[in-house]
C-alpha positions as CSV (number, residue, x, y, z in Angstrom):
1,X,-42.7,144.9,102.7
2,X,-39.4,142.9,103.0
3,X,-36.3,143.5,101.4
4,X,-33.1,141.7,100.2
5,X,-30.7,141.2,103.0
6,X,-27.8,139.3,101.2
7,X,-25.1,141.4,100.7
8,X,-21.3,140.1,99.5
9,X,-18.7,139.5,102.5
10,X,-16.8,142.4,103.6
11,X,-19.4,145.1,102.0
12,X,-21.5,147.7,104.0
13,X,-23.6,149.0,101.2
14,X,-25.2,151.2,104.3
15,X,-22.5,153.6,104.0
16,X,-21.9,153.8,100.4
17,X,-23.2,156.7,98.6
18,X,-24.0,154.8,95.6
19,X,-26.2,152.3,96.9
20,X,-28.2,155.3,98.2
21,X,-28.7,156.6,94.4
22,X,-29.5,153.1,93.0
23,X,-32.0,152.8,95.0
24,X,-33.6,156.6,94.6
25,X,-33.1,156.3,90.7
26,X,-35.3,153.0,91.1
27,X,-37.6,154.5,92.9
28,X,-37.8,157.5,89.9
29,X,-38.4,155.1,87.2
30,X,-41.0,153.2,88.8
31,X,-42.9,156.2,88.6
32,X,-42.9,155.9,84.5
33,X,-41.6,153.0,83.8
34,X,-43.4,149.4,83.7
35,X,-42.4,146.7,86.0
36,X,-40.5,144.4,83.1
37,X,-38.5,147.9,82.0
38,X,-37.4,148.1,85.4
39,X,-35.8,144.5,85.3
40,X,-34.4,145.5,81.9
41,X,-32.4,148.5,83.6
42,X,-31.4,146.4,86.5
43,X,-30.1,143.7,84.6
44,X,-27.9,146.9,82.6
45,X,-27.0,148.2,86.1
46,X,-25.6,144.7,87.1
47,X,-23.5,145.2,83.9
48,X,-22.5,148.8,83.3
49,X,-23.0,149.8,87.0
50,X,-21.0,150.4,90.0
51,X,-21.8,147.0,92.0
52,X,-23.6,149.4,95.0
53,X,-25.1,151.0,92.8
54,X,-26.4,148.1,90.8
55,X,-26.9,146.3,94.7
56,X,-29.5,149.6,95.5
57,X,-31.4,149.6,92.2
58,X,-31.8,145.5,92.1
59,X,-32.8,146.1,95.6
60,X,-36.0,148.4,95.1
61,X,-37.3,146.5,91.5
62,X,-37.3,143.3,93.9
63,X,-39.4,145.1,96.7
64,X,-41.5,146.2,94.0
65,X,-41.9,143.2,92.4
66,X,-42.4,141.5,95.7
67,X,-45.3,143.9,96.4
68,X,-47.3,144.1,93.1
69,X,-47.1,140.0,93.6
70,X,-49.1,140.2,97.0
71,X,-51.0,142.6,96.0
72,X,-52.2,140.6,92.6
73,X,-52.8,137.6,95.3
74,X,-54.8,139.4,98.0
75,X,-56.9,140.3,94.6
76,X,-57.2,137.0,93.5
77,X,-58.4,135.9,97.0
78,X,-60.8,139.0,97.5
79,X,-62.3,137.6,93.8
80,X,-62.5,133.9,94.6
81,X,-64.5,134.8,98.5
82,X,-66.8,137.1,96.2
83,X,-67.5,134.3,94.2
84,X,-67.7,131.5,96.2
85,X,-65.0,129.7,95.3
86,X,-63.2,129.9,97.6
87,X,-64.3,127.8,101.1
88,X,-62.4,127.1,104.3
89,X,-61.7,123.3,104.5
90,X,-61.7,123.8,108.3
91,X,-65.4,124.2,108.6
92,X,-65.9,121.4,106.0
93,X,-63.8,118.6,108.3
94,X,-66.3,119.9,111.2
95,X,-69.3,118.2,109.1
């Protein structure tokens, strides 16, 4: 899992207490809340939010995002090879 490494100049979100809750009350409301919710409260955390605050919640609803994406693509891979779709041009050159 990767996360978001750009940070402004001059800011160590590391050591800032809010940053640290951002990210922990992301991490809460991805337990009930739906993936397009959690955008919807980061969006209101850019804009009501302290900015490390705000900088920890957009943090986690990007990793989650990131990883419900690869996991919809390995599924989509997994489905094609069951089918047969899906075939390695490789082996096809080698003809």
């Amino acid at each position: 899992m990767t996360t978001m490494t750009i940070s402004p100049i001059g800011f160590d979100h590391t050591r800032d207490r809010d940053y640290f809750n951002g990210r922990s009350d992301a991490y809460d409301d991805a337990r009930t809340l739906t993936l397009d919710q959690l955008v919807i409260r980061s969006g209101a955390a850019t804009d009501y939010a302290s900015l490390p605050y705000a900088l920890g919640y957009s943090a986690v609803v990007i990793e989650i995002r990131m990883e419900a994406d690869a996991e919809a693509e390995i599924a989509q891979t997994w489905l094609a090879r069951k089918q047969g779709r899906e075939t390695s041009t490789r082996h096809d050159n080698r003809r």
